[in-house]
C-alpha positions as a Markdown table, in Angstrom:
| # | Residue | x | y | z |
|---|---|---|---|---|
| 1 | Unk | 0.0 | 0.0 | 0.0 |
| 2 | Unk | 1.0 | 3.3 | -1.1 |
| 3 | Unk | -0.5 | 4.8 | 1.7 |
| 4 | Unk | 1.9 | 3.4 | 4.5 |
| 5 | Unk | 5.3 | 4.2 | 3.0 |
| 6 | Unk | 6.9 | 7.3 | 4.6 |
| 7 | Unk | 9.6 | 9.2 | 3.2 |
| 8 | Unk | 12.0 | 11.2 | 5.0 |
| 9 | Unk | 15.7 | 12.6 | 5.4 |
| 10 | Unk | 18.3 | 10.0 | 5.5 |
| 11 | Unk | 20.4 | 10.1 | 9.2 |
| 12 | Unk | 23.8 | 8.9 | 10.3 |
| 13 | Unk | 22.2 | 5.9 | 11.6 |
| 14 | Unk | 21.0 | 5.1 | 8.6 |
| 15 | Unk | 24.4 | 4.7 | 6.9 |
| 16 | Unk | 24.4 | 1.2 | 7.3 |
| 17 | Unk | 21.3 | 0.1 | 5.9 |
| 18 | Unk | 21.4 | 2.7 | 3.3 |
| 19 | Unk | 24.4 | 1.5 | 2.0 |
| 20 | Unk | 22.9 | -1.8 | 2.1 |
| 21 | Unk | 20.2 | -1.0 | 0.3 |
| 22 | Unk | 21.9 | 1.2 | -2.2 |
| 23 | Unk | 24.6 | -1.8 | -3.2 |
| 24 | Unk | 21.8 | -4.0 | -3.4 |
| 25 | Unk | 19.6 | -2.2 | -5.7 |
| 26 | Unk | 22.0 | -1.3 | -8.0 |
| 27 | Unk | 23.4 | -4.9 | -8.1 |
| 28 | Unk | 19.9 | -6.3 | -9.0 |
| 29 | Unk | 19.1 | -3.3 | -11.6 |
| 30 | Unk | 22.0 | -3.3 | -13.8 |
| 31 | Unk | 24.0 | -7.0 | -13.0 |
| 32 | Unk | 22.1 | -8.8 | -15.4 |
| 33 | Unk | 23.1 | -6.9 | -18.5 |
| 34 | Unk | 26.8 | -5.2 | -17.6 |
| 35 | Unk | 30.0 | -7.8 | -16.8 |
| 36 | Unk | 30.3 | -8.5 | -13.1 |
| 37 | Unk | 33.8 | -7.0 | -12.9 |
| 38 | Unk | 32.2 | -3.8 | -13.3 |
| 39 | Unk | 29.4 | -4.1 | -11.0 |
| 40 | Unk | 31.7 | -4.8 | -8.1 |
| 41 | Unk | 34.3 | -2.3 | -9.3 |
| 42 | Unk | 31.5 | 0.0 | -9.0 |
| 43 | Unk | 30.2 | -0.5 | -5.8 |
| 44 | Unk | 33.6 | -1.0 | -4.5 |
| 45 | Unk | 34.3 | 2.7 | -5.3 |
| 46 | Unk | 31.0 | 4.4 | -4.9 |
| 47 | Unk | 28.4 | 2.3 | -2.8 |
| 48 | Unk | 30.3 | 1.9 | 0.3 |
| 49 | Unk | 29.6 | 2.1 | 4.2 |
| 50 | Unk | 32.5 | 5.2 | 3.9 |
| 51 | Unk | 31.4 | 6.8 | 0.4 |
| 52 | Unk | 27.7 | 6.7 | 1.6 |
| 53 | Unk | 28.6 | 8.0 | 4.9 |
| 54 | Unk | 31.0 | 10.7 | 2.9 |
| 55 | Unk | 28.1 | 11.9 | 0.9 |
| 56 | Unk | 25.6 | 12.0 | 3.5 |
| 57 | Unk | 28.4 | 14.5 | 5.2 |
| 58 | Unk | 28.1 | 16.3 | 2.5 |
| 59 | Unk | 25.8 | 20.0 | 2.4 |
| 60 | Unk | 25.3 | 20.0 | -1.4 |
| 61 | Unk | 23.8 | 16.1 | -1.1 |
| 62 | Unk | 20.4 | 15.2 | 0.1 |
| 63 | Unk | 19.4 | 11.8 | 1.2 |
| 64 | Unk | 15.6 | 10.9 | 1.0 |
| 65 | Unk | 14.5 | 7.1 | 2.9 |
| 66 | Unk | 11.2 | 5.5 | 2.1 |
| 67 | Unk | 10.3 | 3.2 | 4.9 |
| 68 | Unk | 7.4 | 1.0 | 5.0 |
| 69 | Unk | 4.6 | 0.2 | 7.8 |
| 70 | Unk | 6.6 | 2.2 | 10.4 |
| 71 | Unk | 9.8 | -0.3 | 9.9 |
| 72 | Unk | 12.9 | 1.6 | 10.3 |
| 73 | Unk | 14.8 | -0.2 | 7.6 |
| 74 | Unk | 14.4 | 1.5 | 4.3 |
| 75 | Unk | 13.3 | -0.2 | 1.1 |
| 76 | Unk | 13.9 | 2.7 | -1.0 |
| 77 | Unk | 16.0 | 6.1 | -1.3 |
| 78 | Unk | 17.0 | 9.1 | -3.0 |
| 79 | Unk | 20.0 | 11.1 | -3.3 |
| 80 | Unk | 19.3 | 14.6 | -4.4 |
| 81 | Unk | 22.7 | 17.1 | -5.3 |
| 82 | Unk | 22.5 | 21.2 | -5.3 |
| 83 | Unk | 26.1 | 21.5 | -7.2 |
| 84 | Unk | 25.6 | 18.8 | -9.9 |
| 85 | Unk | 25.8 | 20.0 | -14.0 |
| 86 | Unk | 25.2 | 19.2 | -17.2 |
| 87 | Unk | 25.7 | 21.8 | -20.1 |
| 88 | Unk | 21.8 | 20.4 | -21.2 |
| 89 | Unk | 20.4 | 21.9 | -18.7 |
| 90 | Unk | 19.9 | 25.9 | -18.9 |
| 91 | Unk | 18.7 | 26.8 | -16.2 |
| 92 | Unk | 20.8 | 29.1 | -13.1 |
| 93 | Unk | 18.8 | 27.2 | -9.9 |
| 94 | Unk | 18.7 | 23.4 | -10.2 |
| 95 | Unk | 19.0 | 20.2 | -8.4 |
| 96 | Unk | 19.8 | 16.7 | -9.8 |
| 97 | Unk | 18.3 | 13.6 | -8.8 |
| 98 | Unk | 21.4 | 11.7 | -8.5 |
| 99 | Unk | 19.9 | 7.7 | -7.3 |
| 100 | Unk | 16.7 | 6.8 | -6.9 |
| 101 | Unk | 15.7 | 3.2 | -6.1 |
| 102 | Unk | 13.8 | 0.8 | -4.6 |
| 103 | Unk | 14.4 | -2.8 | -3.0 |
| 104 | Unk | 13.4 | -5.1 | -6.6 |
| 105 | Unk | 10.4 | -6.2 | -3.6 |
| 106 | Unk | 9.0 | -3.1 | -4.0 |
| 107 | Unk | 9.3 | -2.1 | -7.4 |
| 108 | Unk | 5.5 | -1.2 | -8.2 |
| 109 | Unk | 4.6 | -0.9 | -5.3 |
| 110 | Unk | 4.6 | 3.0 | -4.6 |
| 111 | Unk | 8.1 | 3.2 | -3.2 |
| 112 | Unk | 9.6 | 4.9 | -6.4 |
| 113 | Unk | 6.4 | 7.5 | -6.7 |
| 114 | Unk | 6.6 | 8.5 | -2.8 |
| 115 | Unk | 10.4 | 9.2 | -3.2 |
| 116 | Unk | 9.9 | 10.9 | -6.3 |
| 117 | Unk | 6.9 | 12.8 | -4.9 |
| 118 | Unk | 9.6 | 13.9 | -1.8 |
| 119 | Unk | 11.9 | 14.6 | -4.2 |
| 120 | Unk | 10.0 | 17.6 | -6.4 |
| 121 | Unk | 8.9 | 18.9 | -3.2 |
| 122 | Unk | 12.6 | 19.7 | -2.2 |
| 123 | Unk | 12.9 | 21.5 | -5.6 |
| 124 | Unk | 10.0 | 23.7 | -4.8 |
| 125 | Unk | 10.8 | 24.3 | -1.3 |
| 126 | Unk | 14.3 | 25.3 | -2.6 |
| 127 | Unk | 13.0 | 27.1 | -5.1 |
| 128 | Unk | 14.4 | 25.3 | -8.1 |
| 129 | Unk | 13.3 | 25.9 | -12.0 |
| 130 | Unk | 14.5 | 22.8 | -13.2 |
| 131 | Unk | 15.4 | 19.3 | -11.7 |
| 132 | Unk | 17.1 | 17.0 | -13.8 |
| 133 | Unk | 18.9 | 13.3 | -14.2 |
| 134 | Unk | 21.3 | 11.1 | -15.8 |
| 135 | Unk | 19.5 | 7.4 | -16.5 |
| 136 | Unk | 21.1 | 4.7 | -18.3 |
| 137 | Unk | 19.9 | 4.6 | -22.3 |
| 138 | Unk | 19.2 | 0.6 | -21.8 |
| 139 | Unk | 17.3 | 1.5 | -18.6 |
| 140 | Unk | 13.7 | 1.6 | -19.9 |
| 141 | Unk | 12.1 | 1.2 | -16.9 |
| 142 | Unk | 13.3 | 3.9 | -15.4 |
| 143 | Unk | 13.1 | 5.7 | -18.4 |
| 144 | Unk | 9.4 | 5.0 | -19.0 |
| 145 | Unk | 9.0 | 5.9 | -15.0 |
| 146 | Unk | 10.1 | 9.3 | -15.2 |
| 147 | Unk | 8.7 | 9.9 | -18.9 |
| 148 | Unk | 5.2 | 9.9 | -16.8 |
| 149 | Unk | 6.7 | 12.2 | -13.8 |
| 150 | Unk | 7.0 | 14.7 | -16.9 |
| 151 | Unk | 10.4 | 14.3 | -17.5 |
| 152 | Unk | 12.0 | 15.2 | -20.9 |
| 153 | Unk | 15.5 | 13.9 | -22.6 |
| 154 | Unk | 17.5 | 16.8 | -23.3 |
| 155 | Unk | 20.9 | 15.5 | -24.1 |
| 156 | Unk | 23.2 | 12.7 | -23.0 |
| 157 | Unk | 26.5 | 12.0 | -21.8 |
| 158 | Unk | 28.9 | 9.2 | -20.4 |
| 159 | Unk | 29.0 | 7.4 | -16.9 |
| 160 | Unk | 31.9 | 4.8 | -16.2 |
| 161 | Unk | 31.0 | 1.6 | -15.1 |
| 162 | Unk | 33.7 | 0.3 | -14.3 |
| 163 | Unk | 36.2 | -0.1 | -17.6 |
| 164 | Unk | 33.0 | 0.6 | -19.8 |
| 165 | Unk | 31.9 | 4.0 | -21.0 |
| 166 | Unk | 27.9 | 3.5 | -20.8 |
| 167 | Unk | 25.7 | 6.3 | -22.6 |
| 168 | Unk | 23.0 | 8.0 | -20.2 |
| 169 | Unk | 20.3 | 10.1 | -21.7 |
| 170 | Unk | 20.0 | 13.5 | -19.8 |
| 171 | Unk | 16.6 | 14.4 | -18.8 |
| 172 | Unk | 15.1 | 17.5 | -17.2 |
| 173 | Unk | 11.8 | 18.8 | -15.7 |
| 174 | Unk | 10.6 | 22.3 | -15.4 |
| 175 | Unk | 9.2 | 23.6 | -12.1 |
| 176 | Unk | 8.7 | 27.0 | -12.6 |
């Protein structure tokens, strides 16, 4: 039920089952079509105990939780940043959506829309004209998801996985 998921800010004593969750989802969204070298050369480098607790340290990053039934472990979450860039984007005041997942449990199951939801509401409360994303061109779920949130692709560019250059598709929504 969508109605008992509650998002909210991500706390140091979430680290650990954020970065949990965060190694997890990723692993089960994009192992079964990239080499497993560079899956775990990935989360190695970026989806550690230390990087997560290094971003969640960090002022320009925003970590979102989604929690179900009042359980404290998360089954989703979102990183938002205020310094990201892309020279697609033309707009002064933005904020990227840097992660957003959800356990593969609950995938269709509101998780992704309450985190999203939590996640434009940021952008207004900060008063941003345009958030925007990088999503993997083979990624057509996610794709598809955030075609109906209203996003747009508005370029492209690289993201290392590992040794492999992979092609994301820049996309961007307007606030104001």
């Amino acid at each position: 039920m969508v109605e008992d998921i509650v998002v909210r800010r991500a706390v140091v004593e979430d680290i650990h089952d954020l970065a949990d969750l965060a190694a997890r989802s990723f692993r089960d969204t994009f192992e079964v079509d990239n080499d497993a070298k560079n899956i775990e050369a990935y989360l190695r480098s970026s989806l550690t105990v230390e990087s997560t607790r290094n971003e969640l340290d960090d002022t320009s990053s925003i970590f979102l939780v989604a929690c179900r039934g009042g359980h404290a472990a998360p089954v989703g979450y979102a990183k938002l940043s205020t310094t990201g860039e892309d020279p697609s984007i033309n707009d002064q005041n933005i904020i990227e959506i840097q992660r957003i997942y959800a356990d593969k449990s609950e995938i269709g199951r509101g998780v992704g829309a309450a985190l999203m939801r939590a996640c434009l509401g940021i952008a207004e409360d900060l008063r941003c004209g345009t958030v925007w994303l990088g999503v993997w061109d083979r990624n057509e779920r996610a794709i598809l998801f955030y075609e109906r949130w209203g996003f747009t692709t508005v370029g492209a560019r690289q993201f290392a996985l590992g040794s492999e250059l992979q092609n994301d598709l820049v996309m961007a929504r307007r606030l104001t």
